[in-house]
MIDOSE-1310 file (N, C-alpha, C; in nm, 2 decimals, decimal comma, always signed):
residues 246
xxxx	+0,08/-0,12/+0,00/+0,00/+0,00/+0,00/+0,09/+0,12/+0,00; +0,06/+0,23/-0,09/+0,13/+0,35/-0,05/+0,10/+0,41/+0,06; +0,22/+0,51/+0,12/+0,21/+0,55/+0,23/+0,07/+0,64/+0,24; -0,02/+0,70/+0,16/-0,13/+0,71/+0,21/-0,24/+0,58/+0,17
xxxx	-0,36/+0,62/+0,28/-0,42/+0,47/+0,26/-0,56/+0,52/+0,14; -0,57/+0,39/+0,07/-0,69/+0,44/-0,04/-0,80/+0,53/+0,02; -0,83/+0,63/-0,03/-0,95/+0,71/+0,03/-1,09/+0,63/+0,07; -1,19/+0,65/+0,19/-1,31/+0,60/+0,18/-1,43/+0,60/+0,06
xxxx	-1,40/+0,65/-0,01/-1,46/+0,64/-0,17/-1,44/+0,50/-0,21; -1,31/+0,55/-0,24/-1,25/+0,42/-0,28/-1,24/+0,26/-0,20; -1,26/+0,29/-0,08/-1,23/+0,15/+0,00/-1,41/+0,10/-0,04; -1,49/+0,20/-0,04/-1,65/+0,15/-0,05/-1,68/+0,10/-0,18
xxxx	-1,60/+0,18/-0,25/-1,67/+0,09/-0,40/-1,59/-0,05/-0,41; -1,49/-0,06/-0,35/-1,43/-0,20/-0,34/-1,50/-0,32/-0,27; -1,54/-0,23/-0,16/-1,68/-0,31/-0,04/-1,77/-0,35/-0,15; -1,83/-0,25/-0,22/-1,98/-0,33/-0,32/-1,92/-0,34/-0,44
xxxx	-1,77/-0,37/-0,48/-1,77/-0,51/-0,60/-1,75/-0,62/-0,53; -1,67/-0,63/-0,40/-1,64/-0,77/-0,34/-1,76/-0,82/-0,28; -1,85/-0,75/-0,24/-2,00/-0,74/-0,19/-2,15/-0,73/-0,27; -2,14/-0,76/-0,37/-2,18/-0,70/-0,47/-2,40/-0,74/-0,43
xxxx	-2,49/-0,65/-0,44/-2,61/-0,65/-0,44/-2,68/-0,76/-0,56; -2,79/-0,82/-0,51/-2,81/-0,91/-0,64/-2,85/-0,79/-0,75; -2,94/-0,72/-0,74/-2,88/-0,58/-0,88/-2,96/-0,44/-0,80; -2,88/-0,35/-0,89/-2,88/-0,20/-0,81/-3,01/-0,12/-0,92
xxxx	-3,07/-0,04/-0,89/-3,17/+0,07/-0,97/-3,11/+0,22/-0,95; -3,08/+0,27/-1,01/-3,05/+0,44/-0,94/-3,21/+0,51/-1,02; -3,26/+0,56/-0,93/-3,39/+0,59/-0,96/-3,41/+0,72/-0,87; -3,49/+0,83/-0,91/-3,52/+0,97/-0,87/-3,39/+1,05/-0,72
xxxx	-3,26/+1,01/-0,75/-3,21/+1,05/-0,67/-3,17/+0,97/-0,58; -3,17/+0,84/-0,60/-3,11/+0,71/-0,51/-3,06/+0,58/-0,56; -2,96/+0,53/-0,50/-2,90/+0,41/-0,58/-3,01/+0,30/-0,48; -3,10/+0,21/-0,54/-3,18/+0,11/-0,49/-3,13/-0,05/-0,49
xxxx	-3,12/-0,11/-0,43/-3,03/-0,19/-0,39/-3,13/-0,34/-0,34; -3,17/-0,42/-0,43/-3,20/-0,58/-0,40/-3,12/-0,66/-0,33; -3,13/-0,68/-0,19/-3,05/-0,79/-0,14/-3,08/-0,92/-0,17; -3,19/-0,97/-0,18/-3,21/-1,11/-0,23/-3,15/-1,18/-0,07
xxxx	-3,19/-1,14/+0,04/-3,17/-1,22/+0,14/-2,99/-1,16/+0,21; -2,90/-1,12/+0,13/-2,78/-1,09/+0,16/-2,75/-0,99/+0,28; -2,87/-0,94/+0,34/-2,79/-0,88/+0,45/-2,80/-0,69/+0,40; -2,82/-0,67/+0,54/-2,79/-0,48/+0,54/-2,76/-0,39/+0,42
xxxx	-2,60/-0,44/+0,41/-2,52/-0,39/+0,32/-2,60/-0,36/+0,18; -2,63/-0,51/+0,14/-2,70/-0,51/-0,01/-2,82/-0,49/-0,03; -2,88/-0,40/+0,07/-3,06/-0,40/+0,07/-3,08/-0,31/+0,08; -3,00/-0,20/+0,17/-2,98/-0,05/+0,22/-2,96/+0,06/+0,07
xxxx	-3,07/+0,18/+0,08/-3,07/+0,27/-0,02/-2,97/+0,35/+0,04; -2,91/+0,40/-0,11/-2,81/+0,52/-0,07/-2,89/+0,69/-0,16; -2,85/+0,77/-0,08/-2,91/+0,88/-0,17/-2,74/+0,94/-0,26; -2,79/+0,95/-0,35/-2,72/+1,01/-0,46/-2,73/+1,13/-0,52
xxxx	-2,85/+1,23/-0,47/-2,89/+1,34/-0,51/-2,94/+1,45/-0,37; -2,91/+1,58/-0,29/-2,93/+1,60/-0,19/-3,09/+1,64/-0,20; -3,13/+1,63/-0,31/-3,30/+1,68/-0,30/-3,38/+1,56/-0,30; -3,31/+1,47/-0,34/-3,40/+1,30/-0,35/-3,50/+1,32/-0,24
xxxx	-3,62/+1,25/-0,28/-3,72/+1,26/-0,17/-3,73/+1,11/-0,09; -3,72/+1,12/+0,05/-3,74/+1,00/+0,12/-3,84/+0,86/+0,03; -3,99/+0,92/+0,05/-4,08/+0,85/+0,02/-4,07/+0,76/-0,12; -3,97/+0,83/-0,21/-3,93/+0,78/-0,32/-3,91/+0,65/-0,30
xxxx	-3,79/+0,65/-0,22/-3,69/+0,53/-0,17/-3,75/+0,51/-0,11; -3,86/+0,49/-0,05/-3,96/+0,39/+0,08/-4,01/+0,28/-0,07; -4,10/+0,35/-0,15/-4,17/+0,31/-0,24/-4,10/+0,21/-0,31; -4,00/+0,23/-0,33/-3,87/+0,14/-0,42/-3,86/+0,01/-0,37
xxxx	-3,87/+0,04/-0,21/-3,79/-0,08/-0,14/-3,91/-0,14/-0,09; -4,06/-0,08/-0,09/-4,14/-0,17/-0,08/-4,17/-0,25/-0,17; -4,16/-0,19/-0,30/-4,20/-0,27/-0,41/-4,13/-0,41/-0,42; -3,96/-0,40/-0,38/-3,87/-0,49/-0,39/-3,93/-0,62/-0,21
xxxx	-4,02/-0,50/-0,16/-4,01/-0,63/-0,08/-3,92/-0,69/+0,05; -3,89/-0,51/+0,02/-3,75/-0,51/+0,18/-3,82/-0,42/+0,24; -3,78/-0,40/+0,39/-3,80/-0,31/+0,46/-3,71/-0,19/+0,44; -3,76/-0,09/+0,48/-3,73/+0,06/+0,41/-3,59/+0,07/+0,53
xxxx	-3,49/+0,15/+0,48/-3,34/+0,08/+0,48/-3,26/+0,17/+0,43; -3,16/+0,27/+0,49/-3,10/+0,36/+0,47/-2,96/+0,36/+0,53; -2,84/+0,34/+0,42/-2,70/+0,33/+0,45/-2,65/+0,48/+0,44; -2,61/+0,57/+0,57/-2,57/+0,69/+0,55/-2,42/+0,74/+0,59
xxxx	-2,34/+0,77/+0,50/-2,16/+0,77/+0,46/-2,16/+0,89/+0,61; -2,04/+0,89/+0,62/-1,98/+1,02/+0,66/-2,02/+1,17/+0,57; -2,07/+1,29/+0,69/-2,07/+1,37/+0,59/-2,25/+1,39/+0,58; -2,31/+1,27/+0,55/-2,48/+1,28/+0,51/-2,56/+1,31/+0,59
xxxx	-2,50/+1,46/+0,71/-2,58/+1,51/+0,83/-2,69/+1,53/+0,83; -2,76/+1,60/+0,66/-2,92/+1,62/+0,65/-2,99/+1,55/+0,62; -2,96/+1,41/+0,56/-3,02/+1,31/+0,56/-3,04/+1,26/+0,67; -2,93/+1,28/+0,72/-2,95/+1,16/+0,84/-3,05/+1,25/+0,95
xxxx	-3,03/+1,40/+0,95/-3,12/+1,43/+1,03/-3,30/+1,43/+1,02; -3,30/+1,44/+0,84/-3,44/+1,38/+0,81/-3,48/+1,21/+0,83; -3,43/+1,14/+0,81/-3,47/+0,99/+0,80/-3,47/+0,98/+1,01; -3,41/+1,05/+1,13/-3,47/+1,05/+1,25/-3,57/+1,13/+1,25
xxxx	-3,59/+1,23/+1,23/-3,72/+1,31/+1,27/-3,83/+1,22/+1,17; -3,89/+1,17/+1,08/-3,89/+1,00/+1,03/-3,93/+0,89/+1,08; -3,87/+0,88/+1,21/-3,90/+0,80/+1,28/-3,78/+0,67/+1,27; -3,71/+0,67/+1,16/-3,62/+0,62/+1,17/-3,47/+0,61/+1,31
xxxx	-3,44/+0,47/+1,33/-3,32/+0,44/+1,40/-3,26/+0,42/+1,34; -3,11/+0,45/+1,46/-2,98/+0,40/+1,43/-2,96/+0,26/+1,42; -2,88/+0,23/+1,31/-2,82/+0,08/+1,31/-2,74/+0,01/+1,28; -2,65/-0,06/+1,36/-2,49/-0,12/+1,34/-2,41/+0,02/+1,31
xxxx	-2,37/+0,09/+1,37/-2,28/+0,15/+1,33/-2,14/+0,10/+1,28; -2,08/+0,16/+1,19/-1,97/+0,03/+1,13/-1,89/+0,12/+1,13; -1,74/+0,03/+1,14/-1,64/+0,12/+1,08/-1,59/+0,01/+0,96; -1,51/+0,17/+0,89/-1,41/+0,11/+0,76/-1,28/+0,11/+0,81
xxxx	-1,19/-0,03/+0,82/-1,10/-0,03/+0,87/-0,95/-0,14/+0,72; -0,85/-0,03/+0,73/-0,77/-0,06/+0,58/-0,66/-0,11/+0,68; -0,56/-0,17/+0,61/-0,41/-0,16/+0,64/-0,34/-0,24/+0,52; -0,18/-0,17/+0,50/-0,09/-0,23/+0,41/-0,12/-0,33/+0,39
xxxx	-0,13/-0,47/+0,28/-0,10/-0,61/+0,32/+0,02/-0,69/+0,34; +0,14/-0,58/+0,33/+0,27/-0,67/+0,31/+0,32/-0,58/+0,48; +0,25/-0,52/+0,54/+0,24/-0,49/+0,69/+0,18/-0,57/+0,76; +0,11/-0,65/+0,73/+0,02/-0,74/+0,83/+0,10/-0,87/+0,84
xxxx	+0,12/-0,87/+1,02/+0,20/-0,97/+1,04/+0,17/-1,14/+1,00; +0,30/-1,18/+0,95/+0,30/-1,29/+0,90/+0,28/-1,41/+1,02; +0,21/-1,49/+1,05/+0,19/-1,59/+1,14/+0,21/-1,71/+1,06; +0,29/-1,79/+1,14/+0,32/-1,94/+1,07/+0,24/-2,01/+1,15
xxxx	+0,21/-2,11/+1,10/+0,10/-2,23/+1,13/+0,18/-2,33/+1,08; +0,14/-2,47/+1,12/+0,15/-2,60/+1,11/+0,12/-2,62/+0,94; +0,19/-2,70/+0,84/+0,10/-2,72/+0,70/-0,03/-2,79/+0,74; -0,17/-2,70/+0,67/-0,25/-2,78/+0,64/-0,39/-2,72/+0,76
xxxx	-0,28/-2,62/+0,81/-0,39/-2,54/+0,91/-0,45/-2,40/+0,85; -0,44/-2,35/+0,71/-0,47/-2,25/+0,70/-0,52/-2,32/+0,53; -0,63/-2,32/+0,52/-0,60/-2,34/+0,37/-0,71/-2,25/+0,26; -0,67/-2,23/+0,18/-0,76/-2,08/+0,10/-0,80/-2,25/-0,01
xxxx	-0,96/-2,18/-0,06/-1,00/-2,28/-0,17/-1,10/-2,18/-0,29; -1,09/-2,26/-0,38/-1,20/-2,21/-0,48/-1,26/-2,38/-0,57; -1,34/-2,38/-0,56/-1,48/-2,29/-0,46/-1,50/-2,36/-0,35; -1,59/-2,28/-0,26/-1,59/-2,31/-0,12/-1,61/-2,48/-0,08
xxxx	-1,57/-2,51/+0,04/-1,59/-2,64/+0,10/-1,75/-2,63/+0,19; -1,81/-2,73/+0,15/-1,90/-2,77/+0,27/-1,95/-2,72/+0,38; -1,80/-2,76/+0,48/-1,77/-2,73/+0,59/-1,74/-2,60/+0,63; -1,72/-2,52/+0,54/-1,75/-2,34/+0,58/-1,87/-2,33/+0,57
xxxx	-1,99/-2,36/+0,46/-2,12/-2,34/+0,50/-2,16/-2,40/+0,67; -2,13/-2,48/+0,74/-2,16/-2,54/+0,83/-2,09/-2,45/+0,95; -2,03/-2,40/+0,94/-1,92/-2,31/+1,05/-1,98/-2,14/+1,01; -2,02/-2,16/+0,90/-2,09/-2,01/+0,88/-2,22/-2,00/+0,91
xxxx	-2,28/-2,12/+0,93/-2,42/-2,11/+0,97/-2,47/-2,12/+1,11; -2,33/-2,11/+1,20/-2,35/-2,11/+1,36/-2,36/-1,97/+1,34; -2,28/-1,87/+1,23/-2,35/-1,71/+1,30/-2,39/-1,68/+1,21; -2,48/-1,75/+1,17/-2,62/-1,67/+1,07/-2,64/-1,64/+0,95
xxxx	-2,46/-1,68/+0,87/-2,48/-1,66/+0,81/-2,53/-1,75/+0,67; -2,64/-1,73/+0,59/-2,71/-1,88/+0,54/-2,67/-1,85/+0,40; -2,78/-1,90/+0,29/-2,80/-1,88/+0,15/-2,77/-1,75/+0,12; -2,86/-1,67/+0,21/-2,83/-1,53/+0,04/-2,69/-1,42/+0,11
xxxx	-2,62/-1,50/+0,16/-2,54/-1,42/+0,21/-2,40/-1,55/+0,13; -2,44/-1,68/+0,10/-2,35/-1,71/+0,01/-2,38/-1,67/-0,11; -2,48/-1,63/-0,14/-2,50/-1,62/-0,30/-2,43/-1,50/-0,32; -2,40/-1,38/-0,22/-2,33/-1,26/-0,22/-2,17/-1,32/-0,31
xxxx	-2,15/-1,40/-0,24/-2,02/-1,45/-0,23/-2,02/-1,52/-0,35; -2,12/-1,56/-0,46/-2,12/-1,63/-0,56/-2,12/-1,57/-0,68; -2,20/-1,42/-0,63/-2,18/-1,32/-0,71/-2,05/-1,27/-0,80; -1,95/-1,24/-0,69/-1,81/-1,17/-0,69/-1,75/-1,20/-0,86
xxxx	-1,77/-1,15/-0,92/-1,70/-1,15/-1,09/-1,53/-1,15/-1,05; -1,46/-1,06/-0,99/-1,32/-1,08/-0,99/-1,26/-1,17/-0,87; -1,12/-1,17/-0,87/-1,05/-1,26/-0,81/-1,06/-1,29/-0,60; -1,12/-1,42/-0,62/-1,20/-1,43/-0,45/-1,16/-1,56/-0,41
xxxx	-1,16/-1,60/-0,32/-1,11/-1,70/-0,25/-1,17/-1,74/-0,12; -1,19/-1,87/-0,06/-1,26/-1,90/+0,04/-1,16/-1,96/+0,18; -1,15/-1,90/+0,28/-1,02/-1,98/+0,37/-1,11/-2,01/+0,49; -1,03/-2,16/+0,53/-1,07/-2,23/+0,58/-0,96/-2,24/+0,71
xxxx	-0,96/-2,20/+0,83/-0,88/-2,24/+0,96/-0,89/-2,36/+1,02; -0,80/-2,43/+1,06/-0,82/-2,55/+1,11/-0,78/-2,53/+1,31; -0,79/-2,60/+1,35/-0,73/-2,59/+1,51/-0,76/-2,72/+1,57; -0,58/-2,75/+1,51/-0,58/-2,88/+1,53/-0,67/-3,01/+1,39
xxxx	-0,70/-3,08/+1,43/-0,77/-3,19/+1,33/-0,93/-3,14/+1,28; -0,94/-3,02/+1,33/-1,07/-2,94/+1,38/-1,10/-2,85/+1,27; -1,21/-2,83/+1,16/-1,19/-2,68/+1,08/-1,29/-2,66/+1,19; -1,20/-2,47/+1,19/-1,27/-2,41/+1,32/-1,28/-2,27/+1,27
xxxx	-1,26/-2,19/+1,17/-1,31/-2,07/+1,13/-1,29/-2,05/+0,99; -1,36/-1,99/+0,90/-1,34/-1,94/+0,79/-1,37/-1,82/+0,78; -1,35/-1,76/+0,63/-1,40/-1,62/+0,59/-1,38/-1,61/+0,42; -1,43/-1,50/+0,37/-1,43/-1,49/+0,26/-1,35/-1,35/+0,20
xxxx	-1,25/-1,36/+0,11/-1,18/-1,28/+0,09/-1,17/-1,25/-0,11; -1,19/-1,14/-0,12/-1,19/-1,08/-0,26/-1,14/-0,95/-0,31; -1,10/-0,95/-0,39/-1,02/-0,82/-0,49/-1,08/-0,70/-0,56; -1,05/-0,60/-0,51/-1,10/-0,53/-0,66/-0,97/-0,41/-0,69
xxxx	-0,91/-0,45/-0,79/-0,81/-0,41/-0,81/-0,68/-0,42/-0,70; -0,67/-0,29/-0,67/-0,54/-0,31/-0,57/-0,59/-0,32/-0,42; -0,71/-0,30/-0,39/-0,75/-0,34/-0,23/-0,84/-0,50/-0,26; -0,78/-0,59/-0,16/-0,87/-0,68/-0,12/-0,95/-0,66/+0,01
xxxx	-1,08/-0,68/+0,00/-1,17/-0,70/+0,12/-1,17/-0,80/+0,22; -1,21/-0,82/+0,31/-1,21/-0,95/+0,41/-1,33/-0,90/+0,48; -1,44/-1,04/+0,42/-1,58/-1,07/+0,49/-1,58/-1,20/+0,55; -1,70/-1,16/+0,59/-1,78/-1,30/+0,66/-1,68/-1,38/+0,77
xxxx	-1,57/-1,32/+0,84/-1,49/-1,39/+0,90/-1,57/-1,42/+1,07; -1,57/-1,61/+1,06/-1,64/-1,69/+1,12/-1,59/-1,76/+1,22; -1,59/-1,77/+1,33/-1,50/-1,86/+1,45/-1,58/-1,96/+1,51; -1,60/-2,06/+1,50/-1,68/-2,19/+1,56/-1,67/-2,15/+1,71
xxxx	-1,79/-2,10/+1,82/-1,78/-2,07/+1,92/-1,70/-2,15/+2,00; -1,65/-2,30/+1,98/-1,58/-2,39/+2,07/-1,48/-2,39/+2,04; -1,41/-2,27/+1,97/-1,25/-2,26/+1,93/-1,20/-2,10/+1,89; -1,28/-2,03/+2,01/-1,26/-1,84/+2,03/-1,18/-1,88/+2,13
xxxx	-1,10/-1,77/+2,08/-0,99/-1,70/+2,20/-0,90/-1,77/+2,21; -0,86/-1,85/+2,05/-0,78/-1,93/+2,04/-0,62/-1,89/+1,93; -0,67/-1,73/+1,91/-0,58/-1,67/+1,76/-0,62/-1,72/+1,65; -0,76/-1,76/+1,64/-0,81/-1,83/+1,50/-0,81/-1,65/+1,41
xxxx	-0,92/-1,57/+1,45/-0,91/-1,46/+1,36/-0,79/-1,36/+1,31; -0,68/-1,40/+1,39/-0,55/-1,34/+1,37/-0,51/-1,36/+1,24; -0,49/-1,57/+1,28/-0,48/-1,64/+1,16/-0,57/-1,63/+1,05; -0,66/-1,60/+0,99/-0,74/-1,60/+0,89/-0,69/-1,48/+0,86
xxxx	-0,71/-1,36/+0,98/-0,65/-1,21/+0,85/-0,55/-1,25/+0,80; -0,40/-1,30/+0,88/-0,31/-1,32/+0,81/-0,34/-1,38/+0,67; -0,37/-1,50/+0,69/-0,40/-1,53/+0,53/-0,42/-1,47/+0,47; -0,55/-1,40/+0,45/-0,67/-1,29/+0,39/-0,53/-1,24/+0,28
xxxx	-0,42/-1,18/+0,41/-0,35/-1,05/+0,36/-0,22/-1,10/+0,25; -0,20/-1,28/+0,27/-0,09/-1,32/+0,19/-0,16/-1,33/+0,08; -0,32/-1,43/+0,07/-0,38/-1,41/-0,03/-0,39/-1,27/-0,12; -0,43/-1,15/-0,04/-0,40/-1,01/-0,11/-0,29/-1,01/-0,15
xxxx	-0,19/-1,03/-0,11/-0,02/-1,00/-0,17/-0,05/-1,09/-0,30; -0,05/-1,20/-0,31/-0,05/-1,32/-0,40/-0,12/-1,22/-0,56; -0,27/-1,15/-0,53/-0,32/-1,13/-0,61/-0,27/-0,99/-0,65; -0,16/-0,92/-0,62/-0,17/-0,82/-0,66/-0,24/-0,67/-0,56
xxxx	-0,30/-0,71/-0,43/-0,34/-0,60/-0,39/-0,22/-0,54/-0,28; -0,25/-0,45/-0,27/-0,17/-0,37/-0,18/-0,23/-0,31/-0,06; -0,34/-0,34/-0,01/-0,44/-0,30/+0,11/-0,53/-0,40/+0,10; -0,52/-0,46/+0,24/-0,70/-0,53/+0,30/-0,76/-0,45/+0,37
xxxx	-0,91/-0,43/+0,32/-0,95/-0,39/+0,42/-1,10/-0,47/+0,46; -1,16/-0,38/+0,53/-1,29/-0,47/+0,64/-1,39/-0,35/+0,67; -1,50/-0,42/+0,73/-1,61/-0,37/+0,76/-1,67/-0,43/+0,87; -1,65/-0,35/+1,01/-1,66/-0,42/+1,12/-1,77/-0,31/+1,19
xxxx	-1,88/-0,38/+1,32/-1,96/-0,30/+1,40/-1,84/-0,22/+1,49; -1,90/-0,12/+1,52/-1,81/-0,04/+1,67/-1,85/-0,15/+1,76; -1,95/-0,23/+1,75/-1,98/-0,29/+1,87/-1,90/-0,43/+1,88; -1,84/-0,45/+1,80/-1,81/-0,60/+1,78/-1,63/-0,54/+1,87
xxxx	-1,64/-0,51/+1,96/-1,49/-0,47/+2,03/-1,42/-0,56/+2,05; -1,42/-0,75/+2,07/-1,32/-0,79/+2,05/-1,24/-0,81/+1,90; -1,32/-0,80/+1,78/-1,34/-0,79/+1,68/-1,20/-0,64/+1,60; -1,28/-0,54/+1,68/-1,18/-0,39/+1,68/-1,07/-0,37/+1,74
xxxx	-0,97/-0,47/+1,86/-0,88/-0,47/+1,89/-0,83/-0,57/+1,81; -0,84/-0,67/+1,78/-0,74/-0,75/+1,69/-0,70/-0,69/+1,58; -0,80/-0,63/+1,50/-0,77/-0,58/+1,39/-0,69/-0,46/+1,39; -0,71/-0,37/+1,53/-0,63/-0,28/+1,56/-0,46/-0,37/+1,64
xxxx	-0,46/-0,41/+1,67/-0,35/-0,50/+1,70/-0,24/-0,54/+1,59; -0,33/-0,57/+1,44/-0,27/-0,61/+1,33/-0,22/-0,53/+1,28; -0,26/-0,36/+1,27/-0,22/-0,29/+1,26/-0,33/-0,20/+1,15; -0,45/-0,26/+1,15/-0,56/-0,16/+1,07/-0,60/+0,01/+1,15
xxxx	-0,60/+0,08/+1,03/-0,67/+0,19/+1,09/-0,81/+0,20/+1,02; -0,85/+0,30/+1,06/-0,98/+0,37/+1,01/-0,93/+0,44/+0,94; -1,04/+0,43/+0,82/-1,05/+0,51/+0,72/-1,20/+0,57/+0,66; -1,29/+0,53/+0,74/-1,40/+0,60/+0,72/-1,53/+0,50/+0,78
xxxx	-1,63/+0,55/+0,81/-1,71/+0,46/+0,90/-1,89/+0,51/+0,83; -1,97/+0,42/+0,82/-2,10/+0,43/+0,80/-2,21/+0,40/+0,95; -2,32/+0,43/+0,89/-2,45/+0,37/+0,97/-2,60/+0,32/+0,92; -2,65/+0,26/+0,93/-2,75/+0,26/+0,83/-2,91/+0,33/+0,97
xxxx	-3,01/+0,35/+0,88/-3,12/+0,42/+0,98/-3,21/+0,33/+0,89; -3,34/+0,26/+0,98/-3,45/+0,17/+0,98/-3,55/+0,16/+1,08; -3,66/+0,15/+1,01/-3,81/+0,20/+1,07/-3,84/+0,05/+1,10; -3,86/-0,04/+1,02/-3,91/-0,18/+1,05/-3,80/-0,23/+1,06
xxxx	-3,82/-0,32/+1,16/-3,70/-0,39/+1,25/-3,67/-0,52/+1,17; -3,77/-0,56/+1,09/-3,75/-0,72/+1,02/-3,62/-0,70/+0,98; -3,52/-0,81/+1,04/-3,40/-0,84/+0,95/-3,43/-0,85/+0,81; -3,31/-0,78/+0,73/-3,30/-0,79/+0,58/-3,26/-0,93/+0,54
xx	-3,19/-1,01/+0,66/-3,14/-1,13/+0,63/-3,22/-1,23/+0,59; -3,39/-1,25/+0,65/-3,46/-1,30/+0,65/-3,52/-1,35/+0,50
């Protein structure tokens, strides 16, 4: 990575090609967003125009069949102050978190403890499905047009965490990273970034980055540990509570 880190622009459009929505609409001032089951990220309207009118984007996302769902950047103070007066809540506040990939410390493992695949094994759907995450959150993952990869952690004779890792150009992403609750607190997530980030070397990128809750705090000191910073942070605001995951 050069010594400055890709801008949040840029780290986000890398987020939705590695992440990609089953398909997008830009309609009266808003980018509209079908998750097809995939989660927040890919169901959440973005405004694109500062006059766009809310109700527009309510209508959109009813029609689609999601609950009405607003991802708001750094910066989108009048939005964000209309969609609460609205009746809208706060939700998951996230941060954007980058770091070099040839800075992320190298961890050695045993052969045969760390292994990246294409296409995925089995046994990550099964380890992915203790935290929720199911079908349309692989289909996200099936989506991905450029260079992606599936890693698989072992602990011991044990697979005990995976995650999903993808390219878009010179920054690789790192999602969906999963720890089998019977094998936390074991340096399983250390070990998977590391990979993530040899994988990124391998392809050519020069930054991983991630998309993690503020709340997820054991989550934000490892990664701060590895040596990620912040580079820009979101929130999304939501009236009906139904998970988008559902």
């Amino acid at each position: 990575m050069a010594d400055t880190a890709p801008s949040e622009d840029r780290i986000l459009a890398a987020l939705a090609a590695t992440w990609p929505a089953a398909a997008t609409d830009r309609r009266n001032g808003w980018l509209i967003r079908q998750g097809a089951g995939g989660g927040k990220r890919v169901s959440a309207a973005s405004q694109l125009e500062p006059d766009a009118r809310i109700p527009d984007a309510e209508a959109a996302m009813e029609a689609l069949g999601q609950p009405a769902l607003f991802t708001l950047r750094t910066g989108e103070d009048a939005l964000d102050r209309q969609l609460h007066a609205a009746g809208y809540e706060v939700a998951d506040p996230t941060l954007i978190l980058a770091a070099p990939a040839d800075r992320i410390p190298v961890l050695e493992s045993p052969p045969g403890q760390c292994i990246t695949a294409v296409p995925r094994l089995s046994v990550m759907e099964e380890i992915w499905a203790t935290g929720g995450i199911g079908p349309g959150r692989l289909a996200v993952m099936d989506r991905v047009r450029g260079p992606r990869a599936f890693l698989l952690i072992r602990d011991g004779d044990s697979p005990a965490a995976c995650a999903f890792v993808a390219a878009d150009g010179p920054i690789a992403m790192l999602h969906a990273l999963e720890v089998d609750p019977a094998h936390r607190r074991r340096g399983l997530g250390a070990r998977a970034t590391a990979t993530a980030a040899a994988w990124a070397r391998g392809v050519g990128a020069d930054t991983l980055a991630l998309a993690v809750t503020r709340a997820n705090d054991g989550a934000c000191a490892l990664y701060g540990n590895m040596g990620f910073a912040e580079v820009g942070s979101y929130h999304y605001r939501i009236k009906d509570r139904k998970d988008p995951r559902k």
